[in-house]
C-alpha positions in Angstrom: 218.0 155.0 114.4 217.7 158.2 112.6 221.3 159.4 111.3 222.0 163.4 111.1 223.9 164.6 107.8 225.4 167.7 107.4 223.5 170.3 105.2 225.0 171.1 101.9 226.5 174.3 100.9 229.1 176.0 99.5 230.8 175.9 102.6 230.8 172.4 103.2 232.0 171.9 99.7 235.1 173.7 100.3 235.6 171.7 103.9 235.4 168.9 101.8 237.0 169.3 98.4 239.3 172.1 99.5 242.5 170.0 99.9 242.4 167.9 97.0 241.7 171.0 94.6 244.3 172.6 95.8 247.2 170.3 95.6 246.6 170.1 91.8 246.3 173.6 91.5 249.4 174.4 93.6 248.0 176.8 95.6 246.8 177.1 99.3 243.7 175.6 100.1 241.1 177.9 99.2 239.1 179.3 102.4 236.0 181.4 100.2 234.2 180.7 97.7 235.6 183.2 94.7 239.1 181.2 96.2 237.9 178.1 95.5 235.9 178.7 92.0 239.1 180.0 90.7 241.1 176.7 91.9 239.1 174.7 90.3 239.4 176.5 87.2 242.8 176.3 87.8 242.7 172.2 88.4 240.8 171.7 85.8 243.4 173.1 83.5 246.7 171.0 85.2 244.2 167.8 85.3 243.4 168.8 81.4 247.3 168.9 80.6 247.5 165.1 82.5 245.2 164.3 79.7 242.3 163.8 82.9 238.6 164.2 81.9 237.7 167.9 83.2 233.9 167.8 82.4 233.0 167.7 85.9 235.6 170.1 87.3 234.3 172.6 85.0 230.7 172.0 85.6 231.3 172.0 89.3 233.0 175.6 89.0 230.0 177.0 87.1 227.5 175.6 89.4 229.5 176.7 92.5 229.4 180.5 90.9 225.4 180.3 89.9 224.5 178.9 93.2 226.9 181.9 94.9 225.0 184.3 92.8 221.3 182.8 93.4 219.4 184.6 95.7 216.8 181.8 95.4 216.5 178.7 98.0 215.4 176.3 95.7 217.6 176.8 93.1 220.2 177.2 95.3 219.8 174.0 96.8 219.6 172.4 93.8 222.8 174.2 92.2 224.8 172.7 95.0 223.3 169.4 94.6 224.5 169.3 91.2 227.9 170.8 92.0 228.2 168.0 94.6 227.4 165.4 91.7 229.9 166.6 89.6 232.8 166.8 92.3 231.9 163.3 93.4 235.0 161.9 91.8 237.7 164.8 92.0 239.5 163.2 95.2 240.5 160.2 93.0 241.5 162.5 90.4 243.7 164.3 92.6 244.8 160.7 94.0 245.8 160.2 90.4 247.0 163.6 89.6 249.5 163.0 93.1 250.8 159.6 92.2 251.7 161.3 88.3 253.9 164.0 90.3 
């Protein structure tokens, strides 16, 4: 049996993470891509002053915006691959960041 996943892209990183990101930055959940760049910079900042590791967040954000800007498939692919890996953990962060509040 063959299973069927979704294909990445920015999009479907902001279905997914959207929620999360926003609760620790406060805001709505971000619906575009600029939106959601900006509340993880944002995050990453209120996780920072919960003395939470903000590598990933950070990396994330500036993969999001390189992939946004590529006009490349390949490299686009592969910018959202990594901005995948580095978000990976941010729902238990925000888990964490929920039960501090």
């Amino acid at each position: 049996m063959t299973t069927s996943t979704q294909p990445l892209t920015i999009d479907t990183l902001i279905a997914r993470y959207a929620e999360g990101i926003a609760f620790v930055a406060d805001e709505p959940a971000a619906t575009t891509v600029s939106d959601f760049i900006d509340q993880l910079g944002t995050a990453a900042e209120n996780f920072d002053m919960a003395r939470f590791d903000t590598d990933g967040v950070n990396a994330a954000a500036t993969y999001l915006a390189d992939a946004n800007a590529s006009t490349d498939d390949t490299e686009r692919t592969v910018l959202l691959k990594r901005a995948a890996d580095n978000l990976v953990f941010v729902d238990n962060l925000a888990d964490e960041y929920r039960d501090m509040c």
